[in-house]
C-alpha positions as a printed NumPy array, in Angstrom:
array([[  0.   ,   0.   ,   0.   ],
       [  2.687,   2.726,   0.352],
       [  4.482,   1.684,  -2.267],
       [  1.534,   2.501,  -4.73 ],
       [  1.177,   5.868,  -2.716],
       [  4.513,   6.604,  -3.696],
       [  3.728,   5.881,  -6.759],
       [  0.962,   8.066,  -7.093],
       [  3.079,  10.812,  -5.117],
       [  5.699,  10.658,  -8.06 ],
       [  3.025,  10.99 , -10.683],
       [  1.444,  13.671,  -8.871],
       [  4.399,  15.667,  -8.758],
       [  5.666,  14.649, -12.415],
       [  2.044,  16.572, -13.917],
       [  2.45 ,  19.692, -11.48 ],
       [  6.241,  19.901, -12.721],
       [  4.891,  19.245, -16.48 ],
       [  1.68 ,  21.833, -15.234],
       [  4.176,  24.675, -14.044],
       [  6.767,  24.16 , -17.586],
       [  3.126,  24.491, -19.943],
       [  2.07 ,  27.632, -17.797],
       [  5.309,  29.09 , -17.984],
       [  5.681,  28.497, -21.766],
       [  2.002,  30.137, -22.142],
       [  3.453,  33.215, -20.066],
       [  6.275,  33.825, -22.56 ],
       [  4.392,  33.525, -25.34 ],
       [  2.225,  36.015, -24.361],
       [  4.996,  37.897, -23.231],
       [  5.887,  37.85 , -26.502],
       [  3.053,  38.476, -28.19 ],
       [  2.508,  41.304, -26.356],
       [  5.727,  42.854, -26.859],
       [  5.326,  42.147, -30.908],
       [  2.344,  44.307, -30.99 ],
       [  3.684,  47.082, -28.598],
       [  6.494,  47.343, -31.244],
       [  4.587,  47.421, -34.556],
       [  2.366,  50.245, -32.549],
       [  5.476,  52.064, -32.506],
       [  6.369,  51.634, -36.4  ],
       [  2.597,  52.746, -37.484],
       [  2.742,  55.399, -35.378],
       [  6.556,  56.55 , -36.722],
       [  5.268,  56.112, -40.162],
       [  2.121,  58.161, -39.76 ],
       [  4.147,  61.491, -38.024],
       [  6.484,  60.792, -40.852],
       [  3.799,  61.406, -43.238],
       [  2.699,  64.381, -41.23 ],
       [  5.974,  65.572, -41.307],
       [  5.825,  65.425, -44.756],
       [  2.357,  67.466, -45.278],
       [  3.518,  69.977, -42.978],
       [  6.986,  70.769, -45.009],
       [  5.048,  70.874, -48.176],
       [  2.459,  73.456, -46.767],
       [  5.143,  75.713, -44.868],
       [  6.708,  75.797, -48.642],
       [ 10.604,  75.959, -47.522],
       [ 12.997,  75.872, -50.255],
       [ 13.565,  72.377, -50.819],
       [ 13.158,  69.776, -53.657],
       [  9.741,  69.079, -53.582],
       [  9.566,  65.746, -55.306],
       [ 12.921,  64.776, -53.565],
       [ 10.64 ,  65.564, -50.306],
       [  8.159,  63.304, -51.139],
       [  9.825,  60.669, -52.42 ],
       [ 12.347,  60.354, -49.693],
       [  9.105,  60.887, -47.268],
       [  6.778,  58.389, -48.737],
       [  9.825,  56.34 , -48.675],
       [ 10.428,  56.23 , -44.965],
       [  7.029,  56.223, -44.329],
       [  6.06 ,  52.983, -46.402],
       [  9.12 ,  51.395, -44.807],
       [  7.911,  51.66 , -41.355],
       [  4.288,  51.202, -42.133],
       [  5.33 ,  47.65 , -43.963],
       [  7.896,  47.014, -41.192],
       [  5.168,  47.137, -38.229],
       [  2.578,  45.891, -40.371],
       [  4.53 ,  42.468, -40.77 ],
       [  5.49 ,  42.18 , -36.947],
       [  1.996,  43.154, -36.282],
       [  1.24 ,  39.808, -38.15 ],
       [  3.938,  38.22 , -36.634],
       [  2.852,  39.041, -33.482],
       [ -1.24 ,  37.39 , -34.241],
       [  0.603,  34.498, -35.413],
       [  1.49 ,  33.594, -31.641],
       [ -0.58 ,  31.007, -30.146]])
């Protein structure tokens, strides 16, 4: 009899070791996930007051290169917008 309640103490404590590893996986990954969609917040939000920035130089009409402006601008702006966009997807992709 206390040799099978030994047994069953050793199982016991083999699923709350295997309980504590899957709930400490599921933390990271949310961890994770969290963090991925913090960051591609960041990028949309850079790309959109890049794009502002770019509005704003037009309409104060300083002497630069207007099409270098916007090119260069749209540039930067399309870069970050793809950039967060795909760790944005990254990010859903966590389970």
């Amino acid at each position: 009899m206390s040799a099978n309640r030994n047994k069953q103490k050793q199982q016991n404590q083999q699923l709350h070791s295997g309980l504590e590893y899957a709930e400490q996986i599921r933390e990271a990954r949310e961890r994770q996930k969290a963090f991925y969609l913090k960051v591609s917040d960041f990028l949309l939000d850079l790309a959109k007051l890049v794009f502002g920035g770019i509005i704003l130089t037009g309409i104060i009409d300083l002497d630069l290169d207007k099409v270098w402006l916007f090119t260069a601008g749209a540039t930067v702006a399309g870069i970050f917008a793809l950039w967060g966009f795909n760790i944005y997807r990254r990010g859903l992709k966590i389970k």
